[in-house]
N, C-alpha and C positions, 0 to 999 in steps of 0.2 A: 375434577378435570374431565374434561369432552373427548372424545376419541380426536385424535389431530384428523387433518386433513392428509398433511405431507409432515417429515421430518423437517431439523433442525435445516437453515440453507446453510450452502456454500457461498464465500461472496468472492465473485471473479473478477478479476481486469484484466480487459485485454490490452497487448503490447504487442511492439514487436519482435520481443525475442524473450518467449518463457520463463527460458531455462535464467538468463541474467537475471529477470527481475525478480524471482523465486531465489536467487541466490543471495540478493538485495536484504529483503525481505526475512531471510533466514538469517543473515548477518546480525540485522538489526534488532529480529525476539530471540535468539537463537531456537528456534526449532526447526529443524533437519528439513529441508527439502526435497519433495521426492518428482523425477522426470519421467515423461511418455513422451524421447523425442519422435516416435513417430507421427503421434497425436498435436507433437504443438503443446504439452500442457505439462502442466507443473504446478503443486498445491504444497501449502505445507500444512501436515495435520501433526498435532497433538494430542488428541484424544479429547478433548474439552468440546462443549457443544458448536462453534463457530470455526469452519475451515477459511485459508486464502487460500485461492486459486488463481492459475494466470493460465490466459489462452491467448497464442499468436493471433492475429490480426494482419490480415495482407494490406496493403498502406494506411496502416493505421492514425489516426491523429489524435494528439494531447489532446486535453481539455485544456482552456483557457482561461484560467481565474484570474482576476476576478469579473472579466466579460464574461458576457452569455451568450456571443457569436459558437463558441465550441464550448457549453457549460458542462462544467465538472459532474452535477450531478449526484456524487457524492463524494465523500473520503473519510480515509482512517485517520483518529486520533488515537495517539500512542502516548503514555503514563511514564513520566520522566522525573526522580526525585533533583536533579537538579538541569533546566534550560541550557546552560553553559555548557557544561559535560555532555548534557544530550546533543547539541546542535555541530558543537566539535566531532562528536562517533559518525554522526547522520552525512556530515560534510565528507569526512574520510573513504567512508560505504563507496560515494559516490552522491550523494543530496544534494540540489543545490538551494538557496535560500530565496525564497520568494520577494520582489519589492517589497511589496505589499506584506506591511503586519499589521495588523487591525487591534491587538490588545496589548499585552505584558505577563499575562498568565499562558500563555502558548507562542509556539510560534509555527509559522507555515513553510513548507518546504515544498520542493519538487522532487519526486522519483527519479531514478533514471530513463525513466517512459514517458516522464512530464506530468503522472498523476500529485495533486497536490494531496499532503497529509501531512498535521500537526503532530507538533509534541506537546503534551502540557503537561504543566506538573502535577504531582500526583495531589 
């Protein structure tokens, strides 16, 4: 292996309100979320190579899937052994279900922020 450049990343979304969607988020993998309400920011780390992070954003706006007027860009897919059971927990969090499902093997949700993320089975 080559000497890295930079370490492992952080992957961030911004929102408008940190602390909720880090709450979100910790609901749903259960890993503890930790807050810098003066910073606006909130990550949750496990110690595994990949942190989530969330930074406020002053009038922020959703992404819009599946237009590309406000393109998502990217999203998280989360490992669910059964769809039903996953979409029921995801819903209660606060999720909501996207129109739009394009397969049978995953399905598409909304954040409470409006970022869209899958569940699919494992």
């Amino acid at each position: 292996m080559t000497n890295p450049i930079a370490g492992w990343p952080t992957y961030v979304l911004d929102c408008p309100d940190a602390r909720a969607l880090a709450d979100f988020y910790s609901a749903l993998t259960g890993v503890p979320a930790e807050y810098d309400p003066e910073d606006g920011w909130a990550e949750l780390e496990h110690g595994q190579r990949a942190t989530l992070a969330f930074q406020e954003v002053a009038d922020y706006n959703p992404p819009e899937w599946p237009g590309q007027d406000v393109p998502q860009q990217a999203h998280l897919d989360f490992y669910v052994a059964d769809l039903d059971a996953g979409e029921a927990a995801v819903l209660e969090l606060g999720a909501r279900k996207h129109d739009v499902q394009p397969g049978t093997s995953f399905r598409v949700f909304l954040d409470p922020a409006g970022h869209p993320f899958c569940l699919c089975l494992e």
